[in-house]
C-alpha positions as a Markdown table, in Angstrom:
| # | Residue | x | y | z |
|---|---|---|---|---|
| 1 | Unk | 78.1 | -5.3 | 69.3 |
| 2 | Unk | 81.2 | -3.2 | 70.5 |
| 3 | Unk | 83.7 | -5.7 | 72.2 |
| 4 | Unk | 87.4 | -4.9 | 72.5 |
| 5 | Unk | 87.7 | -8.6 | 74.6 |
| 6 | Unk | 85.7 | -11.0 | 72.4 |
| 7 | Unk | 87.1 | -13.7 | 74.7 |
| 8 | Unk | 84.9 | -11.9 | 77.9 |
| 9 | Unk | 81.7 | -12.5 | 75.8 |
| 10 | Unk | 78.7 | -14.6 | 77.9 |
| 11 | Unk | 77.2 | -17.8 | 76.4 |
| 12 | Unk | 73.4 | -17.8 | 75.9 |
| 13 | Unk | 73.3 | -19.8 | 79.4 |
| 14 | Unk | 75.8 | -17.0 | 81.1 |
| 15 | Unk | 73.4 | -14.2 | 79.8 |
| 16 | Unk | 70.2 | -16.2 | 81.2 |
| 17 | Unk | 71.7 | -16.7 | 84.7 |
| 18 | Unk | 73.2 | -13.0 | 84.4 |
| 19 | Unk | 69.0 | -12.2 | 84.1 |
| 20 | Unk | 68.1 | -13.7 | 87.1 |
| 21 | Unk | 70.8 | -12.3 | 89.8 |
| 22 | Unk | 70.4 | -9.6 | 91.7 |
| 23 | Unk | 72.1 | -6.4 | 91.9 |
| 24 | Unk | 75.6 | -7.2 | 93.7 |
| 25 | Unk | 78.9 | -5.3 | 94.0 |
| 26 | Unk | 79.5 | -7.0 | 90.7 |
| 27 | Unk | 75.7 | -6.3 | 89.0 |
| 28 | Unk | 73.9 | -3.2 | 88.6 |
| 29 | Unk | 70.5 | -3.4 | 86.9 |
| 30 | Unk | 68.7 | -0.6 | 84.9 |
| 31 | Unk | 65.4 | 0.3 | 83.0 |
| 32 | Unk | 66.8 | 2.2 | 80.3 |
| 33 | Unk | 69.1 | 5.3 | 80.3 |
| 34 | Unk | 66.7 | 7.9 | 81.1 |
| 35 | Unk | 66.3 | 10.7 | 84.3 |
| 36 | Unk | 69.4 | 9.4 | 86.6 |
| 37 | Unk | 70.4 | 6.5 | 85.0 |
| 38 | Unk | 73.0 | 7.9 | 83.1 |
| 39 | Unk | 75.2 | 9.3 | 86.1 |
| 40 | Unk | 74.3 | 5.9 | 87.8 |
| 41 | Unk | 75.8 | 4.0 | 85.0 |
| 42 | Unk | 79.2 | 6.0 | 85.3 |
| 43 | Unk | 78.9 | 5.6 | 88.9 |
| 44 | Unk | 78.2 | 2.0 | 89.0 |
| 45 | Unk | 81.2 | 1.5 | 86.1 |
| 46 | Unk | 83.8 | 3.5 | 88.0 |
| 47 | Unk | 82.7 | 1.2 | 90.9 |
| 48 | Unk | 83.9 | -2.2 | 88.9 |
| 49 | Unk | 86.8 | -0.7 | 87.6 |
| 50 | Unk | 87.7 | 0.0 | 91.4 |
| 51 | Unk | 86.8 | -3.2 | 92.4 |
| 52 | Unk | 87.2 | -2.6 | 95.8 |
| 53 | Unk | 85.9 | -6.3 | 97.2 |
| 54 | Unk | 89.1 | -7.5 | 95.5 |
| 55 | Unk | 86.8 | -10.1 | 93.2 |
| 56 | Unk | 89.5 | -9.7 | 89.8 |
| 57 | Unk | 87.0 | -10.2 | 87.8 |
| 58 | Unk | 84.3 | -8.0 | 85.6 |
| 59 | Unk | 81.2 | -6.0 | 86.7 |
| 60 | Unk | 78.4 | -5.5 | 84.9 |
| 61 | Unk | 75.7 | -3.1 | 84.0 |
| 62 | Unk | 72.4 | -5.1 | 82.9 |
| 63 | Unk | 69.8 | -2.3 | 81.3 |
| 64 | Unk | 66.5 | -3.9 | 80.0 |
| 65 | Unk | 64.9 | -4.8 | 83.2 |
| 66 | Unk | 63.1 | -3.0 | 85.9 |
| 67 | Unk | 63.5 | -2.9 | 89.9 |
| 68 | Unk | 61.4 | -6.0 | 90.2 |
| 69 | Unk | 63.4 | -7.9 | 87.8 |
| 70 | Unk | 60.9 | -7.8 | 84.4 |
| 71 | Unk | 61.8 | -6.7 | 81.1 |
| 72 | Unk | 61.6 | -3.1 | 80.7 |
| 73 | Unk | 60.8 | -3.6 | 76.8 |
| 74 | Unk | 63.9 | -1.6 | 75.9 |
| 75 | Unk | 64.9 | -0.7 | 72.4 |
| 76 | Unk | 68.3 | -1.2 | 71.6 |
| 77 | Unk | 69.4 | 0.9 | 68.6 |
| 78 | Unk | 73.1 | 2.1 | 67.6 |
| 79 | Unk | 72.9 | 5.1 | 69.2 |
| 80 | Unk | 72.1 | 3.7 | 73.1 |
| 81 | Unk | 74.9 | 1.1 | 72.2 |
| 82 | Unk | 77.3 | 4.2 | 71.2 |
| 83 | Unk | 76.1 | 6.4 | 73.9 |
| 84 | Unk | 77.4 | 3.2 | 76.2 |
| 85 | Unk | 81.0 | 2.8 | 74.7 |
| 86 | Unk | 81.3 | 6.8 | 74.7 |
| 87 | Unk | 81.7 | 7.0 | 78.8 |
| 88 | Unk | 84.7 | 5.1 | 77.9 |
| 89 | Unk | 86.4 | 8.4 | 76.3 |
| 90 | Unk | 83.9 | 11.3 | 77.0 |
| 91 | Unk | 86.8 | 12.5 | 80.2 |
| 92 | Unk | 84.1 | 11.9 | 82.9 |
| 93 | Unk | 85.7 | 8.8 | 84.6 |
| 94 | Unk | 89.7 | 8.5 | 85.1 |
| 95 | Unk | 92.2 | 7.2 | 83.9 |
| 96 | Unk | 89.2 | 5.8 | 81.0 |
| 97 | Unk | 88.0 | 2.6 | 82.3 |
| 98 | Unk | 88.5 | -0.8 | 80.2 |
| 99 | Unk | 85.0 | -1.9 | 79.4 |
| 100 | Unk | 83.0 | -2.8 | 76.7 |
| 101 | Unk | 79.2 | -3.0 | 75.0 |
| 102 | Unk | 77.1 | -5.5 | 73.9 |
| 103 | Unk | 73.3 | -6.1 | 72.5 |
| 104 | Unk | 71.7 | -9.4 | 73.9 |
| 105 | Unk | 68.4 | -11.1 | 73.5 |
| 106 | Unk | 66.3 | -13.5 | 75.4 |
| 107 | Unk | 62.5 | -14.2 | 75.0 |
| 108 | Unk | 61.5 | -11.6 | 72.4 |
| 109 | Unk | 63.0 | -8.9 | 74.7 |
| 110 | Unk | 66.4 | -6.8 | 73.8 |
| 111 | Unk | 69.4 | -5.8 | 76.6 |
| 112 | Unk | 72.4 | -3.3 | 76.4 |
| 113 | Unk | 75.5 | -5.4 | 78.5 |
| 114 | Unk | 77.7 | -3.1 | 79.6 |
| 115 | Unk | 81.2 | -5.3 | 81.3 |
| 116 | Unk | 83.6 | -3.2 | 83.3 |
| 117 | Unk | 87.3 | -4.7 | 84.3 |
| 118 | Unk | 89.2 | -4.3 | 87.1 |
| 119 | Unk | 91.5 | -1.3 | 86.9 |
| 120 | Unk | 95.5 | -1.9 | 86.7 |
| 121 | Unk | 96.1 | 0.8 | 88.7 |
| 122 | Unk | 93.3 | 2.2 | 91.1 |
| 123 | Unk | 91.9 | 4.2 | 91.9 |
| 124 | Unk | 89.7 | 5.4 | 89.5 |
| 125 | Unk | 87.6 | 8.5 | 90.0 |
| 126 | Unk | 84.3 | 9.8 | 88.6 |
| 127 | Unk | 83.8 | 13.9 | 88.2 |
| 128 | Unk | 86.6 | 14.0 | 91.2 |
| 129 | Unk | 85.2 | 11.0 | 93.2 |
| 130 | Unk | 86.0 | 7.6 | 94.0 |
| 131 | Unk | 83.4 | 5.6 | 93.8 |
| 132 | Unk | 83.3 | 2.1 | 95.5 |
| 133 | Unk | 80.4 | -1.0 | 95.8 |
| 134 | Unk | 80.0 | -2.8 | 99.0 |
| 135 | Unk | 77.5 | -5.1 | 98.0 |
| 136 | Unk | 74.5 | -3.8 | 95.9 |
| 137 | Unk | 75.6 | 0.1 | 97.4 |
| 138 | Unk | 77.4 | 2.3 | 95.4 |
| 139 | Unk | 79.2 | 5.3 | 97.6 |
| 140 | Unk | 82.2 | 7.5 | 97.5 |
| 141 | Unk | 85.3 | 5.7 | 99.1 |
| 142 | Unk | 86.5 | 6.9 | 103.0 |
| 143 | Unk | 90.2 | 7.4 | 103.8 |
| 144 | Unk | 90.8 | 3.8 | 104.4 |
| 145 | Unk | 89.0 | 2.5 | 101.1 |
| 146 | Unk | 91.7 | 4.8 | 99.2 |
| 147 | Unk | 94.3 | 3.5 | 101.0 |
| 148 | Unk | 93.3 | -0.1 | 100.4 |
| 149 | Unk | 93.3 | 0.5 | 96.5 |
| 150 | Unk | 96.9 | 2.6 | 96.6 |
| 151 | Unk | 97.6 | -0.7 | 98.0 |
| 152 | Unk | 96.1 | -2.9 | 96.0 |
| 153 | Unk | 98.6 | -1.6 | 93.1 |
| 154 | Unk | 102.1 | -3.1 | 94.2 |
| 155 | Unk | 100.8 | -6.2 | 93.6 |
| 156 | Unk | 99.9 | -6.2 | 90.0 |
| 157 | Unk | 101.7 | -5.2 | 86.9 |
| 158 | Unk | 101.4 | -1.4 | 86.7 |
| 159 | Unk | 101.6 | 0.7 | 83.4 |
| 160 | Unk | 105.2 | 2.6 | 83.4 |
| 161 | Unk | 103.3 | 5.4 | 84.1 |
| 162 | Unk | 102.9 | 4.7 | 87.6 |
| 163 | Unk | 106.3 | 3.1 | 88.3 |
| 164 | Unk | 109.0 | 4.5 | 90.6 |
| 165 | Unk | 110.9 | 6.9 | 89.2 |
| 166 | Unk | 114.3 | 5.2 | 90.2 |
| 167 | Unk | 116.3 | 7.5 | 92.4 |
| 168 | Unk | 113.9 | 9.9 | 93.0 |
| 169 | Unk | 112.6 | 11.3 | 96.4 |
| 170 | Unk | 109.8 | 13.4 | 98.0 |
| 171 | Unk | 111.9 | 16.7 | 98.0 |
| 172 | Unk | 111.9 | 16.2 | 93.9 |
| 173 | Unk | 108.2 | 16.5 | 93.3 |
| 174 | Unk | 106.6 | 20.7 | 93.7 |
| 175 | Unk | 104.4 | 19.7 | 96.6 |
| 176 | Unk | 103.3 | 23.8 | 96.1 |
| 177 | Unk | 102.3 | 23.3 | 92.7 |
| 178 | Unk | 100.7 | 19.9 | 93.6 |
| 179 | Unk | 98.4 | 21.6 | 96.1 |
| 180 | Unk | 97.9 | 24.9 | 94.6 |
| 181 | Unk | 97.0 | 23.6 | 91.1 |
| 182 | Unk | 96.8 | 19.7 | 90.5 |
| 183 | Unk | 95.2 | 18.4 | 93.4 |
| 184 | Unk | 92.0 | 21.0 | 93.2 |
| 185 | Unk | 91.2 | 20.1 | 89.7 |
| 186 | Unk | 92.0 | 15.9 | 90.1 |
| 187 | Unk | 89.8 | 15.9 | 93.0 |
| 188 | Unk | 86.0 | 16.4 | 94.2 |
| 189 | Unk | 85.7 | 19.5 | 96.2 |
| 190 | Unk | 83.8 | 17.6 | 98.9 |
| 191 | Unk | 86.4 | 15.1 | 99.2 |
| 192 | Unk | 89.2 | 17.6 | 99.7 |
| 193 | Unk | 87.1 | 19.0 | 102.1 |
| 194 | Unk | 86.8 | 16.2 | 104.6 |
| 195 | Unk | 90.4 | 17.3 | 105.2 |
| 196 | Unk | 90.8 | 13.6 | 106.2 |
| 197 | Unk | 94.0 | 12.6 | 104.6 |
| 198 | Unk | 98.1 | 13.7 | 104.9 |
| 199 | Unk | 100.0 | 15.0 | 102.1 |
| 200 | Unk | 101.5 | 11.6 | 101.3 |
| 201 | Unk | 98.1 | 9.8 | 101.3 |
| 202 | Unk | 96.7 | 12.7 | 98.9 |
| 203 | Unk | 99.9 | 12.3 | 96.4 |
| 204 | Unk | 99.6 | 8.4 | 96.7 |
| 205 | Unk | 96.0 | 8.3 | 96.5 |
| 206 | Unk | 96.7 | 10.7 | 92.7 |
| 207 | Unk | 99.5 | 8.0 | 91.8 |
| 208 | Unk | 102.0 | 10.7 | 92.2 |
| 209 | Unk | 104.0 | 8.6 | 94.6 |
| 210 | Unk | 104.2 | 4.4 | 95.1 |
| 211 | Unk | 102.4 | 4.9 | 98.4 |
| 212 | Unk | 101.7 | 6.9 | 101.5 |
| 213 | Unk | 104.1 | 4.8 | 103.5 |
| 214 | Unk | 106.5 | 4.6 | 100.8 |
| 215 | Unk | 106.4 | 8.1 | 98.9 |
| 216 | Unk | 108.8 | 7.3 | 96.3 |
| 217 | Unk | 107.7 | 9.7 | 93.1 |
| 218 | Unk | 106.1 | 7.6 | 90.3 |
| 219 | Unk | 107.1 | 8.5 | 87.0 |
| 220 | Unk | 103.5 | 10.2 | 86.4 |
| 221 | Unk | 104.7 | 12.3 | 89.6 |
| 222 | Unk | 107.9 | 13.4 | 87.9 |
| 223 | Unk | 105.6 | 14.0 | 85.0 |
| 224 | Unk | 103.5 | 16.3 | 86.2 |
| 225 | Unk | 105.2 | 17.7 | 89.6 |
| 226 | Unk | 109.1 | 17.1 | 89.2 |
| 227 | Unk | 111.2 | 20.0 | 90.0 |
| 228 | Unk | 113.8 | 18.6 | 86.7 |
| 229 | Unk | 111.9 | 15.5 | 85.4 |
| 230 | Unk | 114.2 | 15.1 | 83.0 |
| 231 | Unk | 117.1 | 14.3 | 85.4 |
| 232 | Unk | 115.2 | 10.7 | 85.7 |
| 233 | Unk | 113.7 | 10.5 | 82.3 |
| 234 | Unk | 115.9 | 11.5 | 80.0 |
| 235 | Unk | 113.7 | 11.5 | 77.1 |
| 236 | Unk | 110.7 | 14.3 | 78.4 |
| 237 | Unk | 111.6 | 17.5 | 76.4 |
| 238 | Unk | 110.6 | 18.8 | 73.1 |
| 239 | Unk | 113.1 | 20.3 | 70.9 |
| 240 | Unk | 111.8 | 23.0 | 68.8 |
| 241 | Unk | 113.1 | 23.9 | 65.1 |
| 242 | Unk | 112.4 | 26.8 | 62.8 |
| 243 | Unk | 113.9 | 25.8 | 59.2 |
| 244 | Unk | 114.0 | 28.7 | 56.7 |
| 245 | Unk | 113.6 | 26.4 | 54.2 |
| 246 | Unk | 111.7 | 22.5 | 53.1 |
| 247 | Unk | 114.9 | 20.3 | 53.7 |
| 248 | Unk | 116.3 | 19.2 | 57.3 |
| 249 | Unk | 119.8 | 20.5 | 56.2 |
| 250 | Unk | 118.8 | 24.1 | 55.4 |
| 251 | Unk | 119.5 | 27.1 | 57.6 |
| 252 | Unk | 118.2 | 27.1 | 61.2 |
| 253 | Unk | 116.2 | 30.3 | 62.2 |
| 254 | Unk | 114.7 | 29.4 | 65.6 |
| 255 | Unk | 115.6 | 26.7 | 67.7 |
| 256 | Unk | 114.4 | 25.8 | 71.8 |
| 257 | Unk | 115.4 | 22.9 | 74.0 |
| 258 | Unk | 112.3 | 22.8 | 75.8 |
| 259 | Unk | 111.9 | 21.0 | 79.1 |
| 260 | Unk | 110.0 | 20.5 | 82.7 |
| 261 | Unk | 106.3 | 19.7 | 83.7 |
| 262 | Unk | 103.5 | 18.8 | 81.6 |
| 263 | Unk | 102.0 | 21.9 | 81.7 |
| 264 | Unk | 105.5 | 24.0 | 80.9 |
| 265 | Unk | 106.6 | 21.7 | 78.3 |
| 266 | Unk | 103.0 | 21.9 | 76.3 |
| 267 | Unk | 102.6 | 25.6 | 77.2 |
| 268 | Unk | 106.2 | 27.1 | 75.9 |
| 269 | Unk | 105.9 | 24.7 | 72.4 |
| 270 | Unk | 102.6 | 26.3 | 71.7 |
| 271 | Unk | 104.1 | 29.6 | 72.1 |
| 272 | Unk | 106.9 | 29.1 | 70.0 |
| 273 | Unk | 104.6 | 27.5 | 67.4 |
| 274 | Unk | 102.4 | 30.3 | 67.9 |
| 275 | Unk | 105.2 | 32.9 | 67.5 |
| 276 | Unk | 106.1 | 31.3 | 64.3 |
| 277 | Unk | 102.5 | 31.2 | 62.6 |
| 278 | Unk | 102.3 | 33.8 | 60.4 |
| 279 | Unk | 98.6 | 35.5 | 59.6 |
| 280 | Unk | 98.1 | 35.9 | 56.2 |
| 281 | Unk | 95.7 | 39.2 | 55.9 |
| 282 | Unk | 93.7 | 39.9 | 53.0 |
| 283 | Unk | 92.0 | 43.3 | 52.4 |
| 284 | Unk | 92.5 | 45.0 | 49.4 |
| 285 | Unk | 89.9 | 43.4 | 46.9 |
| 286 | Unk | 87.4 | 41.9 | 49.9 |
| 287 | Unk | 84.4 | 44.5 | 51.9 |
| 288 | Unk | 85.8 | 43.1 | 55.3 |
| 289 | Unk | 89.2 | 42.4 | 56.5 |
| 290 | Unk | 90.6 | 38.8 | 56.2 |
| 291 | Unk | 92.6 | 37.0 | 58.1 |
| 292 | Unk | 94.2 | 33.0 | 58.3 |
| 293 | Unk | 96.9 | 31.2 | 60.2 |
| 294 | Unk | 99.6 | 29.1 | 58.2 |
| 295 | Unk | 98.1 | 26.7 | 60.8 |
| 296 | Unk | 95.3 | 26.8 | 63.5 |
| 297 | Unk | 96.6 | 26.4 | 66.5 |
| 298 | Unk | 93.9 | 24.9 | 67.8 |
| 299 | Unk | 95.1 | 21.8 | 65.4 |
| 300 | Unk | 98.4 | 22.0 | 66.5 |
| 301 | Unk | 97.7 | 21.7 | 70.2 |
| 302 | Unk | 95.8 | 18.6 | 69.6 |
| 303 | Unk | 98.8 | 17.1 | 68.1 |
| 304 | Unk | 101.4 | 18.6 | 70.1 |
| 305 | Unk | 99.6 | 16.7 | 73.4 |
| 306 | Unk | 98.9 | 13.8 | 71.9 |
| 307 | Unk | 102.5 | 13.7 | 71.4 |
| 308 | Unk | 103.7 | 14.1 | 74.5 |
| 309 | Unk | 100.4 | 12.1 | 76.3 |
| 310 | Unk | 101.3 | 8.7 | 73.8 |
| 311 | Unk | 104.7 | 8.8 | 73.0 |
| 312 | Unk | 107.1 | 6.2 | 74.7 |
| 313 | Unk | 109.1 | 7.2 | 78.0 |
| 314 | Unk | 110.5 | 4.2 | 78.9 |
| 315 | Unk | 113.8 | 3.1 | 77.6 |
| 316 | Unk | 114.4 | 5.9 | 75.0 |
| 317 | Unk | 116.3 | 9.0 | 75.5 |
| 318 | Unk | 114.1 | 10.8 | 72.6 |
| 319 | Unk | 112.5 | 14.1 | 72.4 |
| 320 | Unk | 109.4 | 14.9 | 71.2 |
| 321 | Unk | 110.5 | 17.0 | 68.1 |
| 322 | Unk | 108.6 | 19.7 | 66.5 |
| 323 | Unk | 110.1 | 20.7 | 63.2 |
| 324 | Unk | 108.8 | 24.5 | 61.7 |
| 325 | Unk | 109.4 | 24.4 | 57.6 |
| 326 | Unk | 108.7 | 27.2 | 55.1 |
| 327 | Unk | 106.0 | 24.3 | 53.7 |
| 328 | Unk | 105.2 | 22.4 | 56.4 |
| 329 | Unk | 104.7 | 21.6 | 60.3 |
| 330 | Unk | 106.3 | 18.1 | 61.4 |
| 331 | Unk | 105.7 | 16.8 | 65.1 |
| 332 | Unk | 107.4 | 13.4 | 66.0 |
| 333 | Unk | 106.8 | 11.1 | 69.1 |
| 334 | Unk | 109.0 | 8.8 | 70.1 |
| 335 | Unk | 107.6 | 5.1 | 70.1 |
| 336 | Unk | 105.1 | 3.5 | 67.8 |
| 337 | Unk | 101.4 | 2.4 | 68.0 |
| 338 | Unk | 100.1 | 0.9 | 71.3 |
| 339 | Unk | 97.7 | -1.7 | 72.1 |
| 340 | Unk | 94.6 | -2.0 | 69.6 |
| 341 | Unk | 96.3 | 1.1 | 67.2 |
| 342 | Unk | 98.1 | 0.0 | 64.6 |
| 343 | Unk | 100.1 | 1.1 | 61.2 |
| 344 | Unk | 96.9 | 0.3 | 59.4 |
| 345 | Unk | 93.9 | 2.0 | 61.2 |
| 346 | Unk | 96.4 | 4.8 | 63.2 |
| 347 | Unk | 93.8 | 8.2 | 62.9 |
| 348 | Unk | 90.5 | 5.9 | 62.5 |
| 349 | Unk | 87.5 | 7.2 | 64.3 |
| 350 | Unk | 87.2 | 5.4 | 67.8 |
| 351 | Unk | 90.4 | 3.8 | 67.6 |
| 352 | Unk | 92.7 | 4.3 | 70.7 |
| 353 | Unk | 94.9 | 2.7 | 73.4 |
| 354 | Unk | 96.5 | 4.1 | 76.2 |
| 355 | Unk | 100.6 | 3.8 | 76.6 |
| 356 | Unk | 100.4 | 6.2 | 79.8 |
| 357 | Unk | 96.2 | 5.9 | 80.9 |
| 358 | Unk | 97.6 | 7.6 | 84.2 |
| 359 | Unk | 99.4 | 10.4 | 82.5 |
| 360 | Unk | 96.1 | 11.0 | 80.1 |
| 361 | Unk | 93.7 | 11.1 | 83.5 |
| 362 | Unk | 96.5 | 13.8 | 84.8 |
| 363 | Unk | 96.3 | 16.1 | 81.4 |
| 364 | Unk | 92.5 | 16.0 | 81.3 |
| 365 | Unk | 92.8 | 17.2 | 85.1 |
| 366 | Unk | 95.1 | 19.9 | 83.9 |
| 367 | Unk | 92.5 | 20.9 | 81.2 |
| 368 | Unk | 95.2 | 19.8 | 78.5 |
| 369 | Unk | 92.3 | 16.9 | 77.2 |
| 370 | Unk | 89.3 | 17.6 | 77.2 |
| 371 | Unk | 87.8 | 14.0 | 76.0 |
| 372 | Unk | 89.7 | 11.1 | 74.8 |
| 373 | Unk | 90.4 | 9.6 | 71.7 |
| 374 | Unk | 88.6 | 12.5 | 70.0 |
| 375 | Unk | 91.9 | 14.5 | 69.9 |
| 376 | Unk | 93.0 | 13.6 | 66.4 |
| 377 | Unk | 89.1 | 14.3 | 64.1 |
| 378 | Unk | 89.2 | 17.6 | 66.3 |
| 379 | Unk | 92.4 | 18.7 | 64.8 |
| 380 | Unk | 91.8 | 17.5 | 61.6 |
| 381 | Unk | 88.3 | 19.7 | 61.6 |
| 382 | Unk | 89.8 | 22.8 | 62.7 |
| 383 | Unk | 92.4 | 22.3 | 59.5 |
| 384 | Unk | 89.7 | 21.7 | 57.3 |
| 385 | Unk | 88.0 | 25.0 | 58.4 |
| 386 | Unk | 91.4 | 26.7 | 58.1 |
| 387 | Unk | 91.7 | 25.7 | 54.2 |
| 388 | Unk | 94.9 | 23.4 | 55.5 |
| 389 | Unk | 95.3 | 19.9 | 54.0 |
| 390 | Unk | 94.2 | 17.3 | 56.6 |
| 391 | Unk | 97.5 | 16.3 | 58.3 |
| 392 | Unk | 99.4 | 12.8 | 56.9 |
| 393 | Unk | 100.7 | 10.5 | 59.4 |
| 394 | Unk | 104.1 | 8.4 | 59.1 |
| 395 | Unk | 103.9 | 5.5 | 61.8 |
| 396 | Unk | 106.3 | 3.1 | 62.4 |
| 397 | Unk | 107.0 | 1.0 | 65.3 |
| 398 | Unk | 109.6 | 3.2 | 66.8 |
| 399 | Unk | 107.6 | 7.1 | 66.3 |
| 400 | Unk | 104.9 | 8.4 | 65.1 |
| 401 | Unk | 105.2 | 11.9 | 62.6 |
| 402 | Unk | 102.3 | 13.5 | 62.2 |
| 403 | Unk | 102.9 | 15.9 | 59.0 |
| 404 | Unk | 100.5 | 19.3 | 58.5 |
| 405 | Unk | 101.2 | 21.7 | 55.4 |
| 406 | Unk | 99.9 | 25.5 | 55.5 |
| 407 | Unk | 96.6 | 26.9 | 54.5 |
| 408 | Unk | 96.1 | 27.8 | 50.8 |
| 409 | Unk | 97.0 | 31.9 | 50.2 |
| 410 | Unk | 94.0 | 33.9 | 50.6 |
């Protein structure tokens, strides 16, 4: 069983009467996982997170019986239950959608539950698409179905992420960079090509403003599209440090107050990281030419945005600071662990929560993520193949340091 909500686990009766149902905009039903059922399964969990019949309560995936109802004879093994809980974080369906997997039986025959939530802040999209449930049809949402689930989010309590930016207007978002870049990479070509919707329903419908009506930027707008973001949050640059030495008080080499978009403030650290990382080069006693980073930056930019996708932006004036020592690499966020992470299993395998699950949909957009929660065993792979140390984490409730020392000398 993989349950993050133990409390949203059926009875025995619940399961039996869950058997017996048919497909609804709140039940899809499924042989196994083979031929189409996989994008099916994404399709129909993208729909429940939508929820766009406004039922507030969970969807679920039933796989074990066949059109006509019967048991399908399944086998459920680890792996189908893992492949399950991995659409969670594989990047296909954003912002990832809260859900969970479970292993049932009922008269000698085995079933893979899959439950879906309702969203916080719709909509949610699959591969670029919005997908939606009328009833037992699944389809791609119209104009009017976005506009109902923009809606649908001043009325429940939204992640800051998708908060007004207080004070802010229209003319402070790059509507240029918005079309130009975001918007084809966020968004299905077929659906941009319906041409159906205004420029404030298209930055509403990407939680870049509150609504159409309404286009007040969100704080994921100033984020990703503000002009001088950090005019209304305070707190979104990265200050950049070269030390010439292992203590904070010793001589300062290098220094950058770095700020703006997502995109610029990620880009211009891992160029001044970069710029900094010397390559050792080994030649004189080896047939072919050696060569090694102090760090990979592959690492480094898995820790650098994971920095700025977790850390805190609301209520702290903090930068994201990335500290450049003769011995060492620090980079510090600014707030703790969030959600199911903790002090104790911060790093673990499969472990992850979402401070900012808007902002993470908007960085895999941008091709800054490429799947969540895998960010942190990445990084700590490419160190290993580098000869580094695997990196040490400090975590408190206030920041999170992650801590990387260089490669052993060739």
């Amino acid at each position: 069983m993989i349950c993050d909500f133990p409390e949203m686990t059926l009875s025995a009766e619940e399961f039996k009467t869950l058997l017996s149902a048919p497909e609804s905009d709140l039940l899809e039903r499924k042989r196994d996982m083979s031929g189409s059922a996989s994008r099916a399964i994404r399709e129909a969990i993208c729909s429940f997170s939508n929820d766009m019949a406004g039922h507030g309560t969970a969807g679920h995936i039933l796989i074990g019986l066949d059109d006509s109802g019967k048991p399908s004879g399944l086998i459920v093994t680890d792996a189908l239950l893992r492949q399950l809980a991995d659409i969670r974080y594989d990047g296909q369906i954003v912002p990832p959608p809260a859900m969970f997997v479970e292993q049932y039986e009922e008269d000698g025959y085995a079933y893979a539950l899959v439950t879906v939530l309702p969203a916080d802040s719709p909509p949610v999209r699959y591969q670029g698409r919005i997908c939606v449930r009328i009833g037992p049809r699944r389809g791609y949402a119209d104009a009017q179905e976005e506009r109902i689930l923009n809606e649908r989010r001043r009325f429940r309590d939204k992640p800051f992420d998708v908060q007004p930016a207080l004070g802010s207007t229209l003319a402070d978002l790059s509507t240029l960079r918005f079309l130009e870049e975001y918007l084809p990479k966020a968004v299905h070509p077929d659906v941009l090509a319906q041409n159906e919707r205004t420029l404030e329903q298209k930055l509403a419908s990407t939680k870049m403003v509150r609504l159409a009506e309404d286009p007040v930027p969100t704080v994921l707008g100033m984020l990703v599209l503000g002009r001088t973001p950090r005019e209304h949050l305070p707190g979104d640059y990265i200050q950049f440090l070269r030390i010439d030495g292992e203590q904070l008080h010793d001589p300062v080499v290098d220094e950058l107050f770095i700020e703006g978009s997502i995109v610029d403030l990620v880009r211009r650290a891992e160029e001044k990281v970069e710029a900094n990382n010397r390559v050792q080069v080994r030649f004189a006693d080896v047939v072919t030419e050696q060569r090694k980073s102090l760090y990979p930056l592959a690492a480094v930019q898995q820790f650098l945005r994971n920095a700025v996708l977790h850390r805190n932006y609301e209520g702290t004036n903090a930068p994201v600071r990335v500290y450049f020592f003769n011995n060492r690499l620090e980079i510090t966020s600014p707030g703790g662990p969030y959600g199911q992470v903790n002090a104790s299993n911060f790093g673990s395998p499969g472990i992850t929560d979402y401070r900012n699950p808007n902002l993470a949909e908007a960085m895999r957009a941008l091709g800054l993520i490429q799947r969540f929660g895998a960010g942190i065993a990445l990084a700590q792979k490419y160190l290993r193949e580098n000869g580094n140390p695997e990196a040490t984490f400090e975590v408190t409730d206030q920041w999170v340091k992650v801590v990387l020392k260089i490669s052993a000398v060739l």
